[in-house]
Structures are given as structure tokens and as C-alpha cells.
C-alpha positions in Angstrom: 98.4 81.8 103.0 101.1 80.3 101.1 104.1 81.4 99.0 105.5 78.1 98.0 107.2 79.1 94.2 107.3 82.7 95.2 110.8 84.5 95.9 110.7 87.8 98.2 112.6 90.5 98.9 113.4 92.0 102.4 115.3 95.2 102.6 116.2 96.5 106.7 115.5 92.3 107.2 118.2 92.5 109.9 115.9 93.2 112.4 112.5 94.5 113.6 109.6 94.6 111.9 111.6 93.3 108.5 112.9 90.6 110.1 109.9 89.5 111.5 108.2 89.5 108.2 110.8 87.9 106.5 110.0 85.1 109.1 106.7 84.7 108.1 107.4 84.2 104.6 110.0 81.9 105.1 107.8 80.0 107.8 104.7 80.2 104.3 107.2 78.9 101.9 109.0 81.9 100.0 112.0 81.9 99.0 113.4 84.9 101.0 116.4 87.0 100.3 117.4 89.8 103.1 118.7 93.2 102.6 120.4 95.2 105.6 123.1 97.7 105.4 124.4 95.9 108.9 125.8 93.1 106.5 127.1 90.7 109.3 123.5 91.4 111.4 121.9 90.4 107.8 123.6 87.4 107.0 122.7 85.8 110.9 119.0 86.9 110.7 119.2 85.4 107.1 120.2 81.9 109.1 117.8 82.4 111.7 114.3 82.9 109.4 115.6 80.9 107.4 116.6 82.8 104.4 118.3 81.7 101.4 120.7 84.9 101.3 121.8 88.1 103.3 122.8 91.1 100.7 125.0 94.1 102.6 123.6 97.3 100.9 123.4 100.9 101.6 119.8 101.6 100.1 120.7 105.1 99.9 123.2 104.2 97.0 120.9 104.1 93.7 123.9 101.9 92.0 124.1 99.5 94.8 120.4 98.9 95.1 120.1 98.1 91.4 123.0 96.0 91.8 121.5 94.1 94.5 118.2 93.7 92.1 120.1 92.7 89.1 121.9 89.9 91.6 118.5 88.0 93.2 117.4 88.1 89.7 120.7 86.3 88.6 120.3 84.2 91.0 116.4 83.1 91.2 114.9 84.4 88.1 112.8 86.8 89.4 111.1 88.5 92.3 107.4 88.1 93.2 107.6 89.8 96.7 109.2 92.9 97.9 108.8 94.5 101.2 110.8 97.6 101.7 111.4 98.2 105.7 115.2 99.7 105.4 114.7 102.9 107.2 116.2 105.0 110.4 114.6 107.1 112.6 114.9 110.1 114.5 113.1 112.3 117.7 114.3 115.7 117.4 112.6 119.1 117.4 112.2 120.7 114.1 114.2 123.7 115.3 116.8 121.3 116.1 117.2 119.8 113.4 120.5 119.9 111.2 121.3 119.9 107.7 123.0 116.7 107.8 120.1 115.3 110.1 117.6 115.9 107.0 119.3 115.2 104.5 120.3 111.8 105.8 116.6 110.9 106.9 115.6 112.1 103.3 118.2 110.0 101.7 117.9 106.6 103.3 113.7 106.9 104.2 112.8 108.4 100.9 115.2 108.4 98.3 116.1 104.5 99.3 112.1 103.9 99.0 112.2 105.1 95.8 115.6 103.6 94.0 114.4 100.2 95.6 110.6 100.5 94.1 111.8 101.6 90.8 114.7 98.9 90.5 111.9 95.7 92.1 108.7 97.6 89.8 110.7 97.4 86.3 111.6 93.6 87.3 108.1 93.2 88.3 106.1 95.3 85.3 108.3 93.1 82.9 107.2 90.1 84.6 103.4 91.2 84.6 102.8 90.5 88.4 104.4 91.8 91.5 103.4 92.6 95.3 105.3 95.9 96.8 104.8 96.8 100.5 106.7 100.2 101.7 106.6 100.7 105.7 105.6 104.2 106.2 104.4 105.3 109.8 101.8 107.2 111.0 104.5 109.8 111.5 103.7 110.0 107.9 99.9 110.8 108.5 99.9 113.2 111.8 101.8 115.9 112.8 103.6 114.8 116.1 106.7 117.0 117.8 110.2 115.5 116.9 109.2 114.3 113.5 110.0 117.2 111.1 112.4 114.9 109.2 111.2 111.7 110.2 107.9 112.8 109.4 108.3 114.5 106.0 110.2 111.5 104.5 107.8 109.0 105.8 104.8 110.8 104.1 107.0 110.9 101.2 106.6 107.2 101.3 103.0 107.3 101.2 103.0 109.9 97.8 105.1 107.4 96.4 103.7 104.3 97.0 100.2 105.8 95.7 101.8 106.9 92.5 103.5 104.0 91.7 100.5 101.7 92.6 98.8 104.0 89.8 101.3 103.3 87.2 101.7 99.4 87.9 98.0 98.8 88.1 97.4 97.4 84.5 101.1 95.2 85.1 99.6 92.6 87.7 101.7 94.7 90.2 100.3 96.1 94.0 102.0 99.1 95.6 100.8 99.3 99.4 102.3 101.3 102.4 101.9 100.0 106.4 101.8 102.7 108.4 103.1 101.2 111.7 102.6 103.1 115.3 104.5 102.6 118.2 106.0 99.3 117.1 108.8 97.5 119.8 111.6 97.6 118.2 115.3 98.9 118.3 114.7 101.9 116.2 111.7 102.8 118.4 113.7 101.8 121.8 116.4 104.7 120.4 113.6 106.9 119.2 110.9 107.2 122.2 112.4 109.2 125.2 110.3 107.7 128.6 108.0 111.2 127.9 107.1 109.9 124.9 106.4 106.5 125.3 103.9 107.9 128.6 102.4 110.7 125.7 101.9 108.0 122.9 100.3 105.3 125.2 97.8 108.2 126.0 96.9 108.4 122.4 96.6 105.0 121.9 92.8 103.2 122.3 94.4 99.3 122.4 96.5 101.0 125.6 100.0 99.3 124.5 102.8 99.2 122.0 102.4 97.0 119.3 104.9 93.7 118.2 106.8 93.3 114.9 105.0 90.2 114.4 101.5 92.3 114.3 103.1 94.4 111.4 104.1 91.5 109.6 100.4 89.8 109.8 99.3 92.9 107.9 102.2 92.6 105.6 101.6 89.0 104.7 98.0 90.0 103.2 99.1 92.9 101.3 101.9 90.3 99.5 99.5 87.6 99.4 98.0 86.6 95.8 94.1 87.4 97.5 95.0 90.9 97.8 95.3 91.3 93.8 92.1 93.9 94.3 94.3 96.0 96.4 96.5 98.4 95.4 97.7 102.2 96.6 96.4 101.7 100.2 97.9 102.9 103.7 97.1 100.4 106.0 97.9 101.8 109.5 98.7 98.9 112.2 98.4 101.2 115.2 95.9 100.0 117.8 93.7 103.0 116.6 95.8 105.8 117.1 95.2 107.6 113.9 91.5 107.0 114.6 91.5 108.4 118.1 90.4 111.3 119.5 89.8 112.6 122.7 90.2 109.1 125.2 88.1 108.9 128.3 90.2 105.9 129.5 87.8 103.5 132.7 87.3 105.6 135.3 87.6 108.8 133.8 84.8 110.9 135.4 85.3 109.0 139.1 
């Protein structure tokens, strides 16, 4: 695949799995601009993909993200590409879990999914072609302990993404969601105690954490101009956890 001509946007491209995809479209020939609210993080991983620019920006901040919009298009003309990976996470039990603990997950998972979408989608509608990517997680699909908040806003995600892949479809514009598993990265090193890292590789068929690069091979496709047919889908990249059930690993009835 390549996105010579095309400019991209990466929100959460600091790190992780956004970084990692912003890599790839660099390495394809995009024009790739990074988002991160770690401003002096974005503007290193903007020199190390590869990136023409790192924007500082709170995604939670409706005014800031449009700002933020209103500046790549300023500055390039438009934007073909946006993958939205700005997120935080959090393991904590539902009973646990305090007002300012929701409310923050809601604001930055969800509420920044959807100021970013709508901002990138009207730039994108006017334009008459677009490719949106969320990252949801299969937090977002199953009910797992520790991911009341996590959990509702990620499925949140989802709902959004479908909707809005409805509205675009007659603009030349795909809305897709990723649903990563257990992905190696920072936010996952800070989210998975050592219990859950044992309970999740129980649950997983491929028997291992995935790598930010996998994520961003599925990302790539969904962006890509042969995808044009696809539109409102959750692609899960999760070694077949949500297709799992009960796992009679070698050796199981010795």
C-alpha cells in the first residue's frame, strides 16, 4: 500500500499503538502530522517516524481539537487520513470506581473520540473522501472485571463509529473501529496487574500479547484507498480472544 499525496492525522501518536501507526504511514509515504497531549513526547516521536509536525492537545477540549483541525488544514490543505488512538486507561473495580475516575475516562475516551470525528468528518464530507479509524478495545465488546469505566467509554467508541460510518457513507468517507486486546504497550504495562496478565493469556488462543506494530497492519488497510467497500466495522486484533471459548490448551486431559 501506498499514501504518497495523502496527509494523515495521528492523535495519542506519542506512543504505542499511535505511534507505531504513524510509522507506517510515514515509512508508505503520508504526510503525517501527530497529536499527543504529552507535547514534548509528541514532537520527538514526530522526529523519529518521521513526521512533518507534533501538535500539543488535550482531546478532551472540544475548542482545542477543532483548533488543531482548523491548523493541519491551514497548513496542508486538507486531511485524507485520521486515526484516532488518544485514550487512557484504567483497572479498577466498578465499586471502586470514583466520580472523577468516570468522568475523566468518559471525557478523554469518548467525548475526545467524538469532538475529533466530528471536527476531521466535516473536513472530510466537504472534501468527498476521507478514512477514519477509532481504537476501541475489546473492553468495548466483553464484560471483563476492572472495566466499568474503561469499558463503557470504549463501547461508546464502537456506537459512534457505526453511526457516523452511516452518515458519511454517500461522502467518499469510511468510519472503522480496531478493537485491540492485550496490546504491549505503556498504557497496558500501567493497566494489567501480574493476575491479569496470567488471566488474559488464559483467554487468549495465539497464547501471547500482541505488538503495536500488529495493530497498525490492521490500521493501514482500514485507511488504505482498497478498503473504500468498508465502512462501520470493528475489527478486533486480539489473537482470538473475543472468539474464544472454553481453551483446552496441549496437554489438557494428560
Amino acid at each position: 500500500m501506498t499514501f504518497a499525496g495523502q496527509v494523515a492525522l495521528v492523535t495519542g501518536g506519542a506512543r504505542g499503538i499511535g505511534k507505531a501507526i504513524a510509522a507506517q504511514l510515514a515509512a508508505s509515504g503520508a504526510t503525517v502530522v501527530l497529536a499527543d497531549l504529552d507535547g514534548d513526547a509528541v514532537e520527538i516521536a514526530a522526529r523519529e517516524v518521521g513526521a512533518s509536525d507534533g501538535i500539543a492537545v488535550d482531546v478532551s477540549n472540544s475548542s482545542a481539537v477543532d483548533a488543531m483541525v482548523e491548523r493541519m488544514v491551514a497548513g496542508h490543505g486538507k486531511i485524507d487520513i485520521l486515526v484516532h488512538s488518544a485514550g487512557i486507561g484504567l483497572e479498577r473495580s466498578f465499586l471502586e470506581t470514583s466520580d472523577e475516575e468516570w468522568h475523566r475516562l468518559i471525557e478523554v475516551d469518548l467525548s475526545g473520540t467524538f469532538y475529533t470525528m466530528r471536527a476531521v468528518g466535516q473536513v472530510m464530507a466537504t472534501a468527498g473522501y476521507g478514512r477514519i479509524v477509532t481504537l476501541a478495545s475489546t473492553a468495548g465488546e466483553r464484560g471483563g472485571t476492572g472495566r466499568a469505566a474503561y469499558g463503557a467509554a470504549k463501547g461508546g467508541v464502537i456506537m459512534l463509529t457505526r453511526v457516523l460510518a452511516v452518515e458519511l457513507a454517500e461522502s467518499g468517507v469510511t468510519v472503522n473501529t480496531l478493537a485491540p486486546g492485550a496490546i504491549e504497550t505503556e498504557l497496558v504495562q500501567r493497566m494489567h496487574s501480574d493476575a491479569t496478565r496470567v488471566n488474559y493469556r488464559r483467554s487468549i488462543p495465539a497464547d501471547r500479547y500482541g505488538t503495536p506494530e500488529e495493530v497498525a497492519e490492521a490500521a493501514l488497510f482500514l485507511v488504505s484507498k482498497g478498503a473504500s467497500y468498508v465502512t462501520g466495522h470493528v475489527l478486533a486484533v486480539d489473537g482470538g480472544f473475543l472468539a474464544a471459548g472454553v481453551l483446552n490448551r496441549a496437554g489438557w486431559d494428560q
